[in-house]
C-alpha positions in Angstrom: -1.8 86.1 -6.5 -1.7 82.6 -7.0 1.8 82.3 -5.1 0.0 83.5 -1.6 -3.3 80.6 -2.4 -1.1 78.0 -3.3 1.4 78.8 -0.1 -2.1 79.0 2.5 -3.5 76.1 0.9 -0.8 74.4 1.9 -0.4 75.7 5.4 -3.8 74.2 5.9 -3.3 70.8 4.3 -0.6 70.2 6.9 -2.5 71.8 9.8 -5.3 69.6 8.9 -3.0 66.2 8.8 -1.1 67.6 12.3 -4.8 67.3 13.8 -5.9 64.3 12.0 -2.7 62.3 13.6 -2.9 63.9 17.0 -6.7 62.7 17.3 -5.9 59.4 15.8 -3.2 59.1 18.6 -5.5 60.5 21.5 -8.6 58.2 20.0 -7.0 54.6 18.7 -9.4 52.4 17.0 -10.7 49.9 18.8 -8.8 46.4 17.7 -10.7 43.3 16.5 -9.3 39.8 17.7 -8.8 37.9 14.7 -11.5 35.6 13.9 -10.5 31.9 14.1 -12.3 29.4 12.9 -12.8 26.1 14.9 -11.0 22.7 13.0 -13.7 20.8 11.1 -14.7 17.9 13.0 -12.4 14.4 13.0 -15.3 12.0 11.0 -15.7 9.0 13.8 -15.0 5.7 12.3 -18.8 5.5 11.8 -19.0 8.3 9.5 -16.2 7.3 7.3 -17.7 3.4 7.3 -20.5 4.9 5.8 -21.2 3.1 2.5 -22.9 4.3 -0.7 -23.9 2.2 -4.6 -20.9 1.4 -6.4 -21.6 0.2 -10.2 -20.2 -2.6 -12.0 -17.5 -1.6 -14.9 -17.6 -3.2 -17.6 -14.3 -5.2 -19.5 -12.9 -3.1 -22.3 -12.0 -5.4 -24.7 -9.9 -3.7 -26.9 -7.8 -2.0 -24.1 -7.4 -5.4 -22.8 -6.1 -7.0 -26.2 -3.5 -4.1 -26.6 -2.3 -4.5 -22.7 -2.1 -8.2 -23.3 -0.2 -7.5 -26.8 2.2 -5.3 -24.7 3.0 -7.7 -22.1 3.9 -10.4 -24.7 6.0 -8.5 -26.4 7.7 -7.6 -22.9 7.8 -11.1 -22.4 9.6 -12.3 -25.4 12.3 -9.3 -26.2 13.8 -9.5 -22.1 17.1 -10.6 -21.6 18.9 -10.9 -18.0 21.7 -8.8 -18.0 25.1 -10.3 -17.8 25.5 -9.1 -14.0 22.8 -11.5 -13.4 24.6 -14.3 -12.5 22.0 -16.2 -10.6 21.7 -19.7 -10.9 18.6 -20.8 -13.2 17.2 -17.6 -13.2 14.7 -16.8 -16.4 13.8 -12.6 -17.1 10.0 -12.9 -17.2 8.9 -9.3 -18.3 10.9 -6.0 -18.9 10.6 -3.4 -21.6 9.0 -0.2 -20.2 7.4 -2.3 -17.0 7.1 -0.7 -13.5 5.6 -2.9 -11.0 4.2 -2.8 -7.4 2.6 -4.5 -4.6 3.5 -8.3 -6.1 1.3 -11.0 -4.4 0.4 -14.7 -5.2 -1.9 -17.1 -4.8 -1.3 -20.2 -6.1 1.4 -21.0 -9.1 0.2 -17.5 -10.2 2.1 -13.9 -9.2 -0.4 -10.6 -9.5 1.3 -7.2 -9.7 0.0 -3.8 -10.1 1.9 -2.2 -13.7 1.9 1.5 -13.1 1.0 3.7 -17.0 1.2 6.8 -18.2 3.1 10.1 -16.7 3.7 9.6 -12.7 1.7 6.6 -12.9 -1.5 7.9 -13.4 -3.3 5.2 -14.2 -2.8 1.1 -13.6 -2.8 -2.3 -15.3 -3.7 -5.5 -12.4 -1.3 -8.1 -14.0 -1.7 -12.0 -13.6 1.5 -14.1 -14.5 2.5 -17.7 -14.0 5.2 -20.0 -15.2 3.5 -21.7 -18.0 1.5 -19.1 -19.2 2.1 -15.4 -21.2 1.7 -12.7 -19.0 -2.4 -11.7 -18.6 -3.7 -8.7 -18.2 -6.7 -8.9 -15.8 -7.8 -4.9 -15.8 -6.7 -2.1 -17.4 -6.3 1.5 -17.4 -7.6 1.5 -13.4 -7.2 5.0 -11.6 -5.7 4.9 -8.2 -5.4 1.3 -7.3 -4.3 1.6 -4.2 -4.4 -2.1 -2.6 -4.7 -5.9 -3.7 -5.8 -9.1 -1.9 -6.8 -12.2 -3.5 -8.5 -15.4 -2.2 -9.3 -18.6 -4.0 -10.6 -17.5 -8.0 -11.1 -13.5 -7.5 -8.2 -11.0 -7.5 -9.8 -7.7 -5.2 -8.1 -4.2 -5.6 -9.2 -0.4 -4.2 -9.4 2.7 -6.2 -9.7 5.7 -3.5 -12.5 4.6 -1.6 -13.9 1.4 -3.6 -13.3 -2.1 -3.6 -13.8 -4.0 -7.1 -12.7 -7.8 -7.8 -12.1 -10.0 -11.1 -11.5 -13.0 -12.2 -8.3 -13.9 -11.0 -7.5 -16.4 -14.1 -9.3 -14.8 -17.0 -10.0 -11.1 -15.8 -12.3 -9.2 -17.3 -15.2 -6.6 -15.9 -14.6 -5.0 -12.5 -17.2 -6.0 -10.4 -18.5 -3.4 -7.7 -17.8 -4.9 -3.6 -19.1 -1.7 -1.7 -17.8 1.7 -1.8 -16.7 4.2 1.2 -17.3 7.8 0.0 -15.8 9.5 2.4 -12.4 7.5 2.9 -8.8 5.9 1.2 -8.2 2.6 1.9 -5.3 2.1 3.0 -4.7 -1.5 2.7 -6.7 -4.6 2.1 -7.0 -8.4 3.3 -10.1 -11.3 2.2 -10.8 -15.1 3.4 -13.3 -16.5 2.3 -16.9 -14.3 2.5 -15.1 -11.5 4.7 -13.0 -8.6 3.2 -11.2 -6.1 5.5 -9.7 -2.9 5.1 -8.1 0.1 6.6 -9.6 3.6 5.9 -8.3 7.1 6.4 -10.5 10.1 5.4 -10.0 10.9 1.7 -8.2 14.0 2.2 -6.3 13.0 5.1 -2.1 14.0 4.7 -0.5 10.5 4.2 1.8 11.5 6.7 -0.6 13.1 9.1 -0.2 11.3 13.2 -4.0 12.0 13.4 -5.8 9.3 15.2 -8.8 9.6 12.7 -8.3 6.3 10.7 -10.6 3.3 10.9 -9.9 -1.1 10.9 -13.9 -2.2 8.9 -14.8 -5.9 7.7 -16.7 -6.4 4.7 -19.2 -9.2 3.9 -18.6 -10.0 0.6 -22.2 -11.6 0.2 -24.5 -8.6 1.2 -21.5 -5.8 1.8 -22.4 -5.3 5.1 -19.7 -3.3 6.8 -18.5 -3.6 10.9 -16.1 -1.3 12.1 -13.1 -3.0 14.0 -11.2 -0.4 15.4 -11.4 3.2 15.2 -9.3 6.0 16.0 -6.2 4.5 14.3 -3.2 6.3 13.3 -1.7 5.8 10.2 -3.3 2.3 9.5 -2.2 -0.1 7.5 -0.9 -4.2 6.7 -4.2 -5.4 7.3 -4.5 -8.9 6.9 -7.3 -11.5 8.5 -7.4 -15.6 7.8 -11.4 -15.1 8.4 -10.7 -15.9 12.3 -9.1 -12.5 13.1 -7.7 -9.3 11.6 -3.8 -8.1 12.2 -3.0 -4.5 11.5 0.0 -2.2 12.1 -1.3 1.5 13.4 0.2 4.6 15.4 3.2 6.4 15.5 5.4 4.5 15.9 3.3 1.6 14.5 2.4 -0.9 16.8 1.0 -4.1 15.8 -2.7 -4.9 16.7 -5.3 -8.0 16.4 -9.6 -8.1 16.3 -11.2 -11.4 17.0 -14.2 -11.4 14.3 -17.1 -10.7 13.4 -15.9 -8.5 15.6 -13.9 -7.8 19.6 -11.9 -5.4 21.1 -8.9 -5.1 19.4 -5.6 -6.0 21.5 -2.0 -5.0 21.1 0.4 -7.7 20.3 3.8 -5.5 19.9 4.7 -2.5 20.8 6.7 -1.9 17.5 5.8 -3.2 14.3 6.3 -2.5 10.5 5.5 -3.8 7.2 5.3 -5.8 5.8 3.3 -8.4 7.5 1.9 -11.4 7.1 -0.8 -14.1 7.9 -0.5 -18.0 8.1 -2.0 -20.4 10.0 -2.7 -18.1 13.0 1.2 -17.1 12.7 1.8 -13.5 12.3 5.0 -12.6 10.5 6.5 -8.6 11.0 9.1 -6.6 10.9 10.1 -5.9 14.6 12.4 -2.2 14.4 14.5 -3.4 17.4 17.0 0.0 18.0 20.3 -0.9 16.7 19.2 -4.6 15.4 16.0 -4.6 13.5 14.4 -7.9 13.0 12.2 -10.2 11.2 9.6 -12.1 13.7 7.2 -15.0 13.9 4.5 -14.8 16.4 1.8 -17.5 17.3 -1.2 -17.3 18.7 -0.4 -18.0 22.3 2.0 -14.6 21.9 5.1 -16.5 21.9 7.6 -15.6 18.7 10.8 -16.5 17.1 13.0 -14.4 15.3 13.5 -15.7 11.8 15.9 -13.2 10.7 17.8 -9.9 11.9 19.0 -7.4 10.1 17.5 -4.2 7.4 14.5 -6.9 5.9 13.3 -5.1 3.3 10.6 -7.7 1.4 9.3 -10.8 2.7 7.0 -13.4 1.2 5.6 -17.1 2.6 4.3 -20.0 2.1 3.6 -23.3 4.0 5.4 -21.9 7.3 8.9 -21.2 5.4 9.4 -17.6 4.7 11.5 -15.8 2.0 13.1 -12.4 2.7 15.1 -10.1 1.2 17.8 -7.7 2.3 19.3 -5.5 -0.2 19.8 -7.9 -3.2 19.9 -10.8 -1.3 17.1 -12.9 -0.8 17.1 -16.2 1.7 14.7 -18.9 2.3 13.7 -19.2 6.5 11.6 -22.2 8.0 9.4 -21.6 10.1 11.3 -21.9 13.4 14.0 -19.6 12.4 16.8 -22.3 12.9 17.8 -23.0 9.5 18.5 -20.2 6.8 19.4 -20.0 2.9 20.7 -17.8 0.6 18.7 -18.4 -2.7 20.1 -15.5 -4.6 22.5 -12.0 -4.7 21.1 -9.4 -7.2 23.2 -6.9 -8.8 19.9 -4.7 -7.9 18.3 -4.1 -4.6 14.6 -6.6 -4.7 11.5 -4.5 -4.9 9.0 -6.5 -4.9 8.9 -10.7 -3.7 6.5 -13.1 -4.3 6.3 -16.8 -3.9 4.3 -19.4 -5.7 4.2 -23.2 -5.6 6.6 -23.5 -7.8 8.7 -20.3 -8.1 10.0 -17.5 -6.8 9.1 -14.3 -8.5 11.5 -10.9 -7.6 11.1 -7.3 -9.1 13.8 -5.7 -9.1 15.8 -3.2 -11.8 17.0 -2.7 -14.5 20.4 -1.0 -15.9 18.6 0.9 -18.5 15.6 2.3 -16.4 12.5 0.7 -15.3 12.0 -2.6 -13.5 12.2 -6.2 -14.1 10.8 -9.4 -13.4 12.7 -12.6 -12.4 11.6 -15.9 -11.8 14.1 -17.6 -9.7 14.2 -21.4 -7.7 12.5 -21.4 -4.5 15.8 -22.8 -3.1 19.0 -22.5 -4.6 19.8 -25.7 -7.0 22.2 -28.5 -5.8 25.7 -27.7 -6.8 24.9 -24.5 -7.6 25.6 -20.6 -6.1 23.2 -18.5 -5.2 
């Protein structure tokens, strides 16, 4: 009996699926469009100006000693290589160093010393030619930016701005803080800091125009907005009479009258780095085929100082020293007479000039980078 159950049971099974598909094909479900969510809203430059209380951080004094102890010993166990064959050039610090964004002021040269695994956190270094090597902060996360003026070094850490001591270091103390934002870059003159922000999640490499050109009083942190709806911002500088910025894609070079005025373009193709003096604006101008190195004034008017792949450029006093591979030259100001100071075995990384040195990061044959402090011109008699 069971044969005959099974063998009707499953007669039935399939007549019941024959019907199932043939009403499933006679009635179709009704499709659902897919639900799509609108973009979060772009913050206006407004939003992401928006300022909140920022606390002092106080100077770790035993992290300090140890960073100081460090650099010391960086200082007295480096040794030029024998490639280096550069004409009265002293190794300043080596060891496990890896340094970024060189600036001076001064006779002093400030770099940021990346630490830990991928860089993780960072060490705001002071060094001059008479002095050991000085660290001025330590263990920082996410420095970002430096800009110094007269005796306080500033730096950014995601969205805030702190400042030291620029001779002695020390605590960090709090400038104003932008929640929402990166900064990007950052320039000071006297009472007035200004920055470039993106929003703090924003893809480094995103062509949104969602960044933002602010000013900063120093005195009360009161914040203006510049410019907004800037691509890709960045090389913000100002001389307290005007900001200079690069933004878009492809960058273009733009200036703000301040407190504050509509910004203007100045080039229609600009990159980093650039530079501020005396009203003149030094850039890297990506001409097609013959990229070059340019000196604008305020009346517009500009002079090519050098052409070619410019990779690092520092000045002082109108003369400008540039780098191009591991060659670095000395410019003056009206592009007309030009210098080779020095050839590196290594390509530069970082250059900085002083008032009485040249400083050059470059690196080194067994890993990791080193710092050399080289003549600002190349010595009588002498090859560079």
């Amino acid at each position: 009996m069971r044969f005959p159950i099974l063998l009707v049971t499953g007669l039935v099974c399939i007549v019941l699926g024959v019907a199932g598909s043939e009403w499933s094909r006679r009635h179709p479900a009704e499709k659902l469009a897919p639900v799509v969510l609108p973009p979060p809203a772009a913050l206006t430059a407004d939003a992401l100006a928006v300022t909140e209380p920022l606390a002092d951080v106080p100077a770790d004094a035993e992290q300090l000693h140890v960073s100081n102890a460090e650099l010391t010993g960086f200082a007295r166990d480096v040794k030029l290589p024998e490639s280096f064959a550069v004409a009265e050039a002293k190794a300043v610090l080596g060891g496990s160093l890896f340094a970024r964004h060189a600036t001076a002021h001064g006779n002093a040269v400030f770099f940021i010393s990346e630490e830990g695994k991928q860089g993780a956190k960072q060490t705001l270094v002071r060094v001059t030619a008479g002095d050991l090597p000085r660290a001025l902060a330590v263990h920082r996360p996410g420095v970002g930016a430096l800009a110094l003026d007269g005796t306080r070094l500033y730096w950014s850490e995601g969205g805030a701005i702190f400042s030291t001591d620029s001779t002695a270091g020390g605590a960090a103390k709090a400038v104003v803080q932008f929640p929402k934002a990166r900064i990007t870059s950052l320039g000071v003159s006297g009472n007035l800091l200004v920055a470039a922000l993106v929003p703090k999640a924003l893809d480094p490499f995103s062509s949104e125009p969602v960044g933002a050109i602010v000013s900063v009083s120093i005195s009360d942190g009161r914040v203006k907005v510049l410019a907004g709806k800037q691509v890709r911002p960045a090389e913000v500088r100002t001389d307290g009479r005007s900001a200079v910025w690069i933004a878009g894609y492809p960058a273009e070079l733009w200036q703000a009258e301040l407190p504050g005025g509509e910004p203007r373009l100045l080039s229609t193709r600009a990159d980093g780095p650039v530079l501020l003096e005396n009203a003149f604006i030094t850039f890297r101008h990506p001409v097609v085929g013959s990229p070059e190195l340019v000196r604008m004034g305020a009346d517009g008017t500009s002079v090519v100082l050098a052409k070619g792949e410019v990779d690092r450029v520092t000045q002082l006093a109108g003369d400008s020293w540039f780098s191009v591979g591991g060659t670095v030259s000395r410019v003056d100001a009206r592009g007309e007479q030009t210098q080779v100071v020095a050839r590196l075995p290594q390509p530069v990384l970082e250059l900085a000039v002083t008032d009485d040195a040249l400083y050059v990061v470059t690196r080194q044959e067994a890993g990791g980078h080193l710092l050399v402090r080289l003549p600002r011109s190349t010595p009588e008699g002498a090859r560079p």
